[in-house]
C-alpha atoms as one frame of an Amber mdcrd trajectory, in Angstrom:
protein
 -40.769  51.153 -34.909 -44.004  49.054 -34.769 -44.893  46.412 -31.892 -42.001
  43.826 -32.232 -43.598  40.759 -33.291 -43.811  37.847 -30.989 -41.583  35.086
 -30.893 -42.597  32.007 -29.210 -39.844  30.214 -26.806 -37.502  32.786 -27.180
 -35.783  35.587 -25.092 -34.698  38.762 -26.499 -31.843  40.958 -25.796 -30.207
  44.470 -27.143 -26.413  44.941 -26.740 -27.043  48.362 -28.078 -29.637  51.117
 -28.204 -30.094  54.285 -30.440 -29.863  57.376 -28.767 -33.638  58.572 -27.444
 -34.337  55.130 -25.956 -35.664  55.060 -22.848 -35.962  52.302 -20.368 -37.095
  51.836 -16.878 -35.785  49.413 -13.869 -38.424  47.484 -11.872 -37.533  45.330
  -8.729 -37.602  42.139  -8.799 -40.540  40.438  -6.240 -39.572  41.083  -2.863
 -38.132  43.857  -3.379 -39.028  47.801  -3.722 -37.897  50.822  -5.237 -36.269
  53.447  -2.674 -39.147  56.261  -2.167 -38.198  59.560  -3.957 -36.183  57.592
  -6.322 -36.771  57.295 -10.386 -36.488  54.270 -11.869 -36.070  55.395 -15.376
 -32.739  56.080 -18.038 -32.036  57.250 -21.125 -29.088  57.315 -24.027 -28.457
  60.062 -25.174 -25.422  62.226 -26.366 -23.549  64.689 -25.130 -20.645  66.169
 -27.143 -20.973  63.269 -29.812 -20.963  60.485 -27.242 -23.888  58.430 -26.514
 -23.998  57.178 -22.810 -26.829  56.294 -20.586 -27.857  59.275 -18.330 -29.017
  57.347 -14.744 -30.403  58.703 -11.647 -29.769  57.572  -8.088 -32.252  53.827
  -7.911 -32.424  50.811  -5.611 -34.423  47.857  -4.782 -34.617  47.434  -1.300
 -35.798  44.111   0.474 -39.763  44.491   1.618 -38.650  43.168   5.146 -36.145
  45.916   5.657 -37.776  49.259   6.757 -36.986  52.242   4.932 -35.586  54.195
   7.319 -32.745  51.479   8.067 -31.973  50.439   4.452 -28.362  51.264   3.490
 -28.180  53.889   0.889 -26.245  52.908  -2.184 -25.328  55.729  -4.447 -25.168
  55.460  -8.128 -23.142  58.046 -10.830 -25.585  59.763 -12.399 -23.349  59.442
 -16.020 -21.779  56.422 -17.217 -19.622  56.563 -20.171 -20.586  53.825 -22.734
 -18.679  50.373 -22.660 -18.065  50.983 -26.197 -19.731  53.374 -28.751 -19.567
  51.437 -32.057 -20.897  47.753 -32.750 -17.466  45.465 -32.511 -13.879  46.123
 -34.621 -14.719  43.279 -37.217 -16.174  43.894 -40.137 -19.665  43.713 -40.682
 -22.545  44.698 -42.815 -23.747  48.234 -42.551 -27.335  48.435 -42.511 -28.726
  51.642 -43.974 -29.323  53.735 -40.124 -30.386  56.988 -42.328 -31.990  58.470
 -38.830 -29.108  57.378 -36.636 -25.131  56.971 -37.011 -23.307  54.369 -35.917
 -22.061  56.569 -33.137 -24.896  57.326 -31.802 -25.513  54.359 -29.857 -25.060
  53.814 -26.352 -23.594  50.096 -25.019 -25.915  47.990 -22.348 -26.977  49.796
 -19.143 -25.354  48.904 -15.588 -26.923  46.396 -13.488 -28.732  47.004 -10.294
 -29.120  44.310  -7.457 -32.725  43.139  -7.482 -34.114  45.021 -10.517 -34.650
  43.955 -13.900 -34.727  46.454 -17.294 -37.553  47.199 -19.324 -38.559  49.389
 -22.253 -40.629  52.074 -21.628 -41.352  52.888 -25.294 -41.516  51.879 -28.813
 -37.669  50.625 -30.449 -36.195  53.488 -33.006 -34.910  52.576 -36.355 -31.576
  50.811 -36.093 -32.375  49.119 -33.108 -30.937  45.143 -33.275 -32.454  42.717
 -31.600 -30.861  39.408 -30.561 -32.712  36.125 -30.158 -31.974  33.063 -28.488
 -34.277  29.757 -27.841 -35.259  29.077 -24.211 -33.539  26.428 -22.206 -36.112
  23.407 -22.567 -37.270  23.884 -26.127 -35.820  22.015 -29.013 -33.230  24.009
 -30.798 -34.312  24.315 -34.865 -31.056  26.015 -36.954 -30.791  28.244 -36.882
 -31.099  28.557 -33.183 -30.457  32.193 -32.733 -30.952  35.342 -34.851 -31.192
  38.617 -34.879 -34.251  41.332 -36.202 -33.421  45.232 -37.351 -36.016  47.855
 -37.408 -34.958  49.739 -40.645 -36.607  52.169 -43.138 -37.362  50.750 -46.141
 -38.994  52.647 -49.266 -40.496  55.275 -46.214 -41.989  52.504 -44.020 -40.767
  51.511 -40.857 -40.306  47.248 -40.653 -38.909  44.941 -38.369 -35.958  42.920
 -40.893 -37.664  38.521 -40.846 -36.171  36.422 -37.991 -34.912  33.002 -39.447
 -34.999  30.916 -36.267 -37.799  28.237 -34.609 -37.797  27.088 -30.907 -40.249
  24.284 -30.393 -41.185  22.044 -27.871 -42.142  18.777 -29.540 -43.305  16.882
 -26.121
């Protein structure tokens, strides 16, 4: 997909990601990532389910030395929360590259780290968008953006929202 335009005031989330995504964790300040360890994930399916593949990664506290920081283990395999959007209906975009099963849920959470995308979003990614606390809220006040196909090139779908700060 190209660069995801920027929206001003607002904060972005995925609930789901096509299979091939990659993203990374990165501790927070203050904190470090366990020598050795990788900080990065993937979806991607195995026997027609998309899950996350992880590998052992923790933040540890800059004060605490390394060789007295409790280890915390993590599965290296998590099945997915859920491998289709929600039960109700709703419109099916046209996801030639991907199916709808081929999409893994949101990724665990580790203590002291934060998520971020190591590469571009594939076609059939959705993007949710929600207005900042502190800005004025313009309806509508959240949307969402699809990266889609259509007639052979690659666009983010328009996001109908504003988030201003009149003061």
């Amino acid at each position: 997909c190209p660069a995801l335009p920027r929206t001003k005031f607002a904060d972005v989330t995925a609930e789901m990601y096509p299979v091939g995504t990659r993203l990374h964790y990165e501790c927070d300040n203050g904190y470090r990532r366990r020598g050795g360890q990788k900080p990065g994930i993937q979806c991607q399916s195995t026997q027609q389910v998309a899950s996350w593949v992880y590998r052992e990664f923790e933040c540890i506290d800059d004060k605490i030395l390394l060789s007295t920081a409790p280890m915390m283990k993590l599965n290296v395999t998590k099945k997915p929360e859920r491998k289709t959007q929600s039960s109700a209906p709703q419109k099916q975009e046209n996801l030639s590259e991907f199916d709808q099963k081929d999409f893994c849920g949101p990724p665990k959470t580790i203590p002291h780290a934060s998520l971020i995308l190591t590469k571009q979003y594939y076609v059939g990614q959705v993007l949710h968008f929600k207005c900042q606390s502190g800005y004025d809220k313009r309806l509508p006040t959240s949307g969402n953006r699809t990266c889609k196909k259509v007639n052979g090139k690659i666009i983010w779908t328009p996001l109908d929202m504003r988030c201003t700060n009149d003061s």
